[in-house]
Backbone as CSV, one residue per row, in Angstrom:
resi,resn,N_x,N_y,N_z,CA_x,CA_y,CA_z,C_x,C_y,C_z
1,UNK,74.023,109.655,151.328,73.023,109.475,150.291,71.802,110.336,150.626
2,UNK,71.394,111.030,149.652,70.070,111.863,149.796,68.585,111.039,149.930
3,UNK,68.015,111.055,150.507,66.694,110.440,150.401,65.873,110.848,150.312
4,UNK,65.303,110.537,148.926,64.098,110.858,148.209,63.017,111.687,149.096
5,UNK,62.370,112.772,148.622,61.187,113.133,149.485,60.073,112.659,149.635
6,UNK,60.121,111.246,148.607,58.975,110.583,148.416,59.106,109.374,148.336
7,UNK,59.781,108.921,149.407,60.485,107.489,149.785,59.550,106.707,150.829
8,UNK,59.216,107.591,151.812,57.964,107.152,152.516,56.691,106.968,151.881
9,UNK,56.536,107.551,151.216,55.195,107.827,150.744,55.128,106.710,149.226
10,UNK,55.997,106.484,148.847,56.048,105.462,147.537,56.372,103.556,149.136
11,UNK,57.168,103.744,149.305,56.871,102.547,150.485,55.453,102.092,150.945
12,UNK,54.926,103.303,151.702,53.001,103.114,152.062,52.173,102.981,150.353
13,UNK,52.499,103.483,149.413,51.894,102.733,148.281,51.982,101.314,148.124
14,UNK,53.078,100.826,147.989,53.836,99.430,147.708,53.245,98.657,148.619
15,UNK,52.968,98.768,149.675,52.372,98.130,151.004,50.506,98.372,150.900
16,UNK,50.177,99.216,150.049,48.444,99.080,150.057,47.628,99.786,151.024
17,UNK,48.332,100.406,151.837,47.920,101.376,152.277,46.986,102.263,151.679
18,UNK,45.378,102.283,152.354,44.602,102.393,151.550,44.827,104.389,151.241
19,UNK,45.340,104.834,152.891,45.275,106.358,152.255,46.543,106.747,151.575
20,UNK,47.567,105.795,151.215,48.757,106.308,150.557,48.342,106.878,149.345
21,UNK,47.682,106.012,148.712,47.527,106.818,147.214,46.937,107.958,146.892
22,UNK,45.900,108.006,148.121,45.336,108.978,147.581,45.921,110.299,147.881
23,UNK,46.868,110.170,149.223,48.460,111.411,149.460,49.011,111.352,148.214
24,UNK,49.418,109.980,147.302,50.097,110.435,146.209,49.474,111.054,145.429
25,UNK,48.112,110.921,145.221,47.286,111.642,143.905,47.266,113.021,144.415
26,UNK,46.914,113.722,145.386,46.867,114.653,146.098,47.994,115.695,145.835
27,UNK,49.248,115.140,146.366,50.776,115.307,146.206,51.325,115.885,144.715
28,UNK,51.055,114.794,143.422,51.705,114.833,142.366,50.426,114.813,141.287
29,UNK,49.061,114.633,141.285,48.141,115.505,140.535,48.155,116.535,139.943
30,UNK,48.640,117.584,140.715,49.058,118.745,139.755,49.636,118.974,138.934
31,UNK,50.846,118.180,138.996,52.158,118.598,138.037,52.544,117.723,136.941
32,UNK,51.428,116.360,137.503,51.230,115.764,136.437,50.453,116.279,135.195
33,UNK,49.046,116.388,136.221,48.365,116.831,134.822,48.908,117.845,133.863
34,UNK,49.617,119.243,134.663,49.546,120.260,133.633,50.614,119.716,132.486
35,UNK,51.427,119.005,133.533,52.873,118.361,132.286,51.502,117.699,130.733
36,UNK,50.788,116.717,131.286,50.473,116.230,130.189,49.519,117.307,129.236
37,UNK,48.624,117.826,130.235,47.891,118.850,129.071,48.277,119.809,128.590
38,UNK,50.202,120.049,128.927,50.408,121.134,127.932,51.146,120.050,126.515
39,UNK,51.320,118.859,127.020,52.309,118.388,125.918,51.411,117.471,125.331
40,UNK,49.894,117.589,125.604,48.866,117.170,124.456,47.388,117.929,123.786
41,UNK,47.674,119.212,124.854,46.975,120.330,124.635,45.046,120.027,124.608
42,UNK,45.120,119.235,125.569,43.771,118.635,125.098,43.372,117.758,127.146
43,UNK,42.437,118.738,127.811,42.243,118.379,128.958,41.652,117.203,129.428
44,UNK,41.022,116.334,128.504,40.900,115.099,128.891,41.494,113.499,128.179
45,UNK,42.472,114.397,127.831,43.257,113.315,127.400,44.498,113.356,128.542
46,UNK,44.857,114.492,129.194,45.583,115.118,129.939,45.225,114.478,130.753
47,UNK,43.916,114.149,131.262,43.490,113.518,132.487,43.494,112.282,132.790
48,UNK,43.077,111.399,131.229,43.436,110.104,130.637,44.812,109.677,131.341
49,UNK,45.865,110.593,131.004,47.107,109.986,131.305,47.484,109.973,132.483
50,UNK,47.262,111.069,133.193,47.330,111.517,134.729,46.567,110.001,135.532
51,UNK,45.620,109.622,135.159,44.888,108.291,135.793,46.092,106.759,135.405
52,UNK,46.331,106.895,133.997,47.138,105.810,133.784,48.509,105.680,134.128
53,UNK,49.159,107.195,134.912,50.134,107.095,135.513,50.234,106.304,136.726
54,UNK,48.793,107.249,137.672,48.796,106.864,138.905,48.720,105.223,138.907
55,UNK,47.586,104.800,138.018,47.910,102.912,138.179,49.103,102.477,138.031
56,UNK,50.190,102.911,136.979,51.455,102.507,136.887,52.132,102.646,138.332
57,UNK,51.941,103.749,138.836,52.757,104.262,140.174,51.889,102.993,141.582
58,UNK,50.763,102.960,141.042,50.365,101.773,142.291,50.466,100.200,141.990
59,UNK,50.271,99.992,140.724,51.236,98.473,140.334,52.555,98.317,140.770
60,UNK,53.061,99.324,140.097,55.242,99.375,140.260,55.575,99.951,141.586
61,UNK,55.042,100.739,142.123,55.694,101.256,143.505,56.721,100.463,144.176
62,UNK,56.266,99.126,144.549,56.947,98.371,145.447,58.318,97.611,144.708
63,UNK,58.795,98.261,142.764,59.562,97.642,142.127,60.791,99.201,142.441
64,UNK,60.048,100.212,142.570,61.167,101.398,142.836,62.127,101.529,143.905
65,UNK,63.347,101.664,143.195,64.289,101.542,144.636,65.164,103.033,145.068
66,UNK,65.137,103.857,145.831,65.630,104.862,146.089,67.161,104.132,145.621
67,UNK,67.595,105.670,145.171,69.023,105.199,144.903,69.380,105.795,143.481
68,UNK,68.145,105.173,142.778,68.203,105.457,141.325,67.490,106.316,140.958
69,UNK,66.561,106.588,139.736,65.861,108.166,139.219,65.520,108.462,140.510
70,UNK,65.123,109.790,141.082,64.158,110.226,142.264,62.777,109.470,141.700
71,UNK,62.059,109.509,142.802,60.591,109.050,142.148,59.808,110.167,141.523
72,UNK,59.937,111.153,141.756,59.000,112.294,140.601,59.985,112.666,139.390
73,UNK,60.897,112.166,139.588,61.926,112.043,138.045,61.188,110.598,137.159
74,UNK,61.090,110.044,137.796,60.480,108.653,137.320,58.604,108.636,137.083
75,UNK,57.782,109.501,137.685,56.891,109.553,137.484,56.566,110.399,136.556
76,UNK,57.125,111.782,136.067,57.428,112.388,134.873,57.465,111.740,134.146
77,UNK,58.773,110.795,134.040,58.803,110.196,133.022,58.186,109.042,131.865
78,UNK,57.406,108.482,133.157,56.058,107.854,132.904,55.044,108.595,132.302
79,UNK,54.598,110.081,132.760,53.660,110.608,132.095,53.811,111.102,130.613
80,UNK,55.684,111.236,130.537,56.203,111.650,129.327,55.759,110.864,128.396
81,UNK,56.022,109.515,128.872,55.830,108.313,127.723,54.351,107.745,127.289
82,UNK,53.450,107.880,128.021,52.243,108.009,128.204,51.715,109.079,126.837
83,UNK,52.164,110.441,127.245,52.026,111.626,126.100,52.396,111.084,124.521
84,UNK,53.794,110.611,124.653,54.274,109.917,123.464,53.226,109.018,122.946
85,UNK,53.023,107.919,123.395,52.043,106.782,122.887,50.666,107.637,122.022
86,UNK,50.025,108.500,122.963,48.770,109.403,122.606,49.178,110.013,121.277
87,UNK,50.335,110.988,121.179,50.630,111.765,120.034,51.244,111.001,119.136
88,UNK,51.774,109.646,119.092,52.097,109.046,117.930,50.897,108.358,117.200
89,UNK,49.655,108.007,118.194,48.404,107.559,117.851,47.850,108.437,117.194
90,UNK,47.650,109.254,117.621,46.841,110.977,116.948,47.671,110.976,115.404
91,UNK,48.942,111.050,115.335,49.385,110.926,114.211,49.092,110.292,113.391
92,UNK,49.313,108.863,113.766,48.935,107.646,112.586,47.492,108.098,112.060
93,UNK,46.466,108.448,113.264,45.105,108.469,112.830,44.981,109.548,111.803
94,UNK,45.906,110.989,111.822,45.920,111.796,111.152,46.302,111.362,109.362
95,UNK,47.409,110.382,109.685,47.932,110.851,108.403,47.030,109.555,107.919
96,UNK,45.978,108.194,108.237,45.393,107.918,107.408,43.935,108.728,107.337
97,UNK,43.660,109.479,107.351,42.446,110.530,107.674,42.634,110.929,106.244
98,UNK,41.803,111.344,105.557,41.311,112.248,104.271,41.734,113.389,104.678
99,UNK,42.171,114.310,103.678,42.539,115.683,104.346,41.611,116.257,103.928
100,UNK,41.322,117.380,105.050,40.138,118.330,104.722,40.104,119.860,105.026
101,UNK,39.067,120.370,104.341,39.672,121.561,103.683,39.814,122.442,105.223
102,UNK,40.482,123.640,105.326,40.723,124.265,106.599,39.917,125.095,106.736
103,UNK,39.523,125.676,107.745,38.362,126.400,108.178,39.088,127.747,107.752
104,UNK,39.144,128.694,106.954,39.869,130.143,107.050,38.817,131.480,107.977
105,UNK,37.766,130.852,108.721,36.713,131.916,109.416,37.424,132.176,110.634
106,UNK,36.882,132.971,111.216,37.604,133.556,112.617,37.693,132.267,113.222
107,UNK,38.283,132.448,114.548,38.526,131.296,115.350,37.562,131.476,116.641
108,UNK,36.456,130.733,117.062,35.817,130.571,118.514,36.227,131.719,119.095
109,UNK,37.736,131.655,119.363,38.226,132.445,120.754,38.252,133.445,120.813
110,UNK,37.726,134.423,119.272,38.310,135.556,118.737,37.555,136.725,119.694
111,UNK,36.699,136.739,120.596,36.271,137.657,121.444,36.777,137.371,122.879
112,UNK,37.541,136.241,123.276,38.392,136.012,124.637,38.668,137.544,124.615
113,UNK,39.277,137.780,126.268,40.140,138.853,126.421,41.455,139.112,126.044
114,UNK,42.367,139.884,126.029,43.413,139.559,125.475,44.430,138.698,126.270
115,UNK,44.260,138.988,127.596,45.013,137.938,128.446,44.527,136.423,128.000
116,UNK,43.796,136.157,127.987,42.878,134.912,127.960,43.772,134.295,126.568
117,UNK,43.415,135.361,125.504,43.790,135.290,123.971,45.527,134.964,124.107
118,UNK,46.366,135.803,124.735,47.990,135.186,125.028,48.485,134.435,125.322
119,UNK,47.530,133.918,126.187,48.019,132.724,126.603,47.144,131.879,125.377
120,UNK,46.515,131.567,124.798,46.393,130.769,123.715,47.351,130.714,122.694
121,UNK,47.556,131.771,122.523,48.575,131.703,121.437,49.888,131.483,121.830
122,UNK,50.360,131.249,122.949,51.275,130.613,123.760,51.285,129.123,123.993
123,UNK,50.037,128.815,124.179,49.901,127.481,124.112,49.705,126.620,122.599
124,UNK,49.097,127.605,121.786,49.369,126.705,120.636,51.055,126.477,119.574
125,UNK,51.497,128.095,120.109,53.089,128.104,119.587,53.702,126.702,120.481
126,UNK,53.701,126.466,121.211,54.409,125.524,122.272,53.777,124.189,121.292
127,UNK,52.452,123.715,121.335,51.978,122.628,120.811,52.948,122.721,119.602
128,UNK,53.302,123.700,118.526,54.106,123.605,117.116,55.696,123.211,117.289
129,UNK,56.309,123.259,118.463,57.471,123.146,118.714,57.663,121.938,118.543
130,UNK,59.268,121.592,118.315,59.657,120.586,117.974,59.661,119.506,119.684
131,UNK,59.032,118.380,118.935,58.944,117.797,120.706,59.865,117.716,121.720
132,UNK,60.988,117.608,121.466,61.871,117.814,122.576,62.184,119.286,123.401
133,UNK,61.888,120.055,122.366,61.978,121.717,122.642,60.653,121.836,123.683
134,UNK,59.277,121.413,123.157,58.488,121.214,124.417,58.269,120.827,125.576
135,UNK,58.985,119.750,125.273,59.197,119.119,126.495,60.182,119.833,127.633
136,UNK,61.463,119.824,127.253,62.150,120.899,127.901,61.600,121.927,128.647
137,UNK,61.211,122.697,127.642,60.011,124.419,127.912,59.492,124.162,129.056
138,UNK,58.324,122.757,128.885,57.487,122.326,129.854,58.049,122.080,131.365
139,UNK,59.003,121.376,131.429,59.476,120.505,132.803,60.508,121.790,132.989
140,UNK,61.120,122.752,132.368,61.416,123.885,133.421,60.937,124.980,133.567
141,UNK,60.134,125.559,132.773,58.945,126.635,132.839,57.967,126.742,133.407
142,UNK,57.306,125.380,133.345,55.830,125.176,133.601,55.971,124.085,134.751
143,UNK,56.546,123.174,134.830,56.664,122.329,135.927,57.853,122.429,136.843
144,UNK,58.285,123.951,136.792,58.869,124.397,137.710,60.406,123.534,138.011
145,UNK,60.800,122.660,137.074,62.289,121.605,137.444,63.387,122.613,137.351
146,UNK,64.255,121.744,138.130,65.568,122.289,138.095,65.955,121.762,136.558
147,UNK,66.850,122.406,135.913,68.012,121.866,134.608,67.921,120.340,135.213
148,UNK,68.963,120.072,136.398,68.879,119.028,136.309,68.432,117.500,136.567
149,UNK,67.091,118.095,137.153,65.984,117.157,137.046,65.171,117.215,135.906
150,UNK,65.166,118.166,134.905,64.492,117.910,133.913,65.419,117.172,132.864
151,UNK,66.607,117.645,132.915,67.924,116.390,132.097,67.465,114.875,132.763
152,UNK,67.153,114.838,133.866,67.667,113.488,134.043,65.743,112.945,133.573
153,UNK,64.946,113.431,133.653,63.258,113.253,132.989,63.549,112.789,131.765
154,UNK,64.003,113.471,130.992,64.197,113.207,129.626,65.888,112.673,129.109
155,UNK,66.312,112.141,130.010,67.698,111.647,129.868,68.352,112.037,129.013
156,UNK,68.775,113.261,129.670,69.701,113.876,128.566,70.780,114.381,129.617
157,UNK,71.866,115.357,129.053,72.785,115.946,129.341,72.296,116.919,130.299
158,UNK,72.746,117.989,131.024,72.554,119.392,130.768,72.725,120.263,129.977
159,UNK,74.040,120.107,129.470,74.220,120.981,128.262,73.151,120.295,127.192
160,UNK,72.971,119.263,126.857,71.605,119.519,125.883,70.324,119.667,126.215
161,UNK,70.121,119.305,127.339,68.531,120.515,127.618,69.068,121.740,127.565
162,UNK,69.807,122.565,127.746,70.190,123.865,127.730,69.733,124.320,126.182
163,UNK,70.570,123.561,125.510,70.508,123.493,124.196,69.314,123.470,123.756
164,UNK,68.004,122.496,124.329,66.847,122.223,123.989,65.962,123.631,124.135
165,UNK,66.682,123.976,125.489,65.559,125.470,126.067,66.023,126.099,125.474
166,UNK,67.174,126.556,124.865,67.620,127.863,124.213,67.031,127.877,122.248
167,UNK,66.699,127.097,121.653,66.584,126.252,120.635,64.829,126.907,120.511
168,UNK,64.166,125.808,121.801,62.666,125.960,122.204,62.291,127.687,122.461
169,UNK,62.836,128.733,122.981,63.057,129.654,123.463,62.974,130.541,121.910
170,UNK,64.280,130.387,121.635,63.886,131.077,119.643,62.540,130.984,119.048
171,UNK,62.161,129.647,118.946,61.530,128.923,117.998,60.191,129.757,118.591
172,UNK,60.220,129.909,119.707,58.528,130.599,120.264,58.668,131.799,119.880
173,UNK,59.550,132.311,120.079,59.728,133.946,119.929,59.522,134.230,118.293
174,UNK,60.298,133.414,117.531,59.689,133.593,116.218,58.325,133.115,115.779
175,UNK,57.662,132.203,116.226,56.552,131.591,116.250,55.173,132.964,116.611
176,UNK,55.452,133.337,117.619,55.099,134.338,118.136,55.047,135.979,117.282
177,UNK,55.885,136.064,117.103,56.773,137.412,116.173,55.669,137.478,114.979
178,UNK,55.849,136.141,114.491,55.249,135.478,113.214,53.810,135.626,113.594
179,UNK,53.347,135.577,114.334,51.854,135.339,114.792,51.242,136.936,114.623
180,UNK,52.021,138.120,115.597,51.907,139.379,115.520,51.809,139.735,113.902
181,UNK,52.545,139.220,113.004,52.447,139.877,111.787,51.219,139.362,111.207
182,UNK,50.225,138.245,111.335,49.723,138.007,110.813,48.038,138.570,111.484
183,UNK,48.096,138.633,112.316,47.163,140.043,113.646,46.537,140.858,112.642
């Protein structure tokens, strides 16, 4: 049996160990946050969740049992669901909201550099993707997962995250393509 790389370190949580957590925040801070602020595009809501993970991870610690998800398969997946709750809220609030008229003036960013400017428009094509296609994108692009730790994040197959990244992968490139013509 393989043992977790974070089997010790989720144990000294569970036990209250006052410097465990803050090794875990230390540890998995990073990859939390960027997971959430690319899949809510918005840095303090990103941060919002990143905090309400870590309490989940220091309440439940001592309920996780090696064996089953890895624990940063399981803490992903917490932040995943976390993201969900936020963007189905944002929604509801949207669609009872008055609609209002759209700004057609340049955009703020329009003197960024162009690097600066690519990656925006990278990040907002990604925000338009269909959510599972983001998600995917995210946990093997950006959060660096294997296929099949990001299958098992979002409990899926491999062949359908494959499916998801290859799908997500189009959809930017035309998104993108589409963006150039309108330049």
């Amino acid at each position: 049996m393989n043992l977790d790389p974070d089997a010790e370190l989720v144990r000294r949580v569970a036990l209250g160990e006052p410097s465990a957590m803050r090794d875990m925040v230390s540890a998995k801070l990073p990859r939390l946050l960027a997971l959430a602020q690319r899949m809510l595009g918005d840095r303090t809501e990103a941060e919002d969740v990143a905090q309400e993970t870590f309490l989940r991870i220091w309440k439940h610690a001592g309920t996780w049992r090696q064996g089953g998800a890895k624990f940063d398969t399981w803490a992903h997946r917490v932040a995943l669901n976390l993201c969900y709750d936020r963007l189905r809220r944002k929604r509801e609030v949207l669609t009872d909201a008055l609609p209002e008229q759209i700004d057609t003036g340049p955009l703020p960013d329009a003197g960024l550099m162009a690097a600066e400017s690519n990656a925006l428009r990278v990040e907002r094509a990604l925000q338009s993707l269909a959510p599972r296609q983001r998600e995917a994108i995210i946990l093997v692009y950006y959060q660096d997962m294997s296929n099949r730790e990001a299958a098992d994040v979002l409990k899926i197959s491999v062949d359908a995250l494959e499916s998801l990244l290859a799908r997500g992968k189009r959809a930017l490139q035309t998104i993108l393509l589409g963006d150039d013509d309108n330049a």
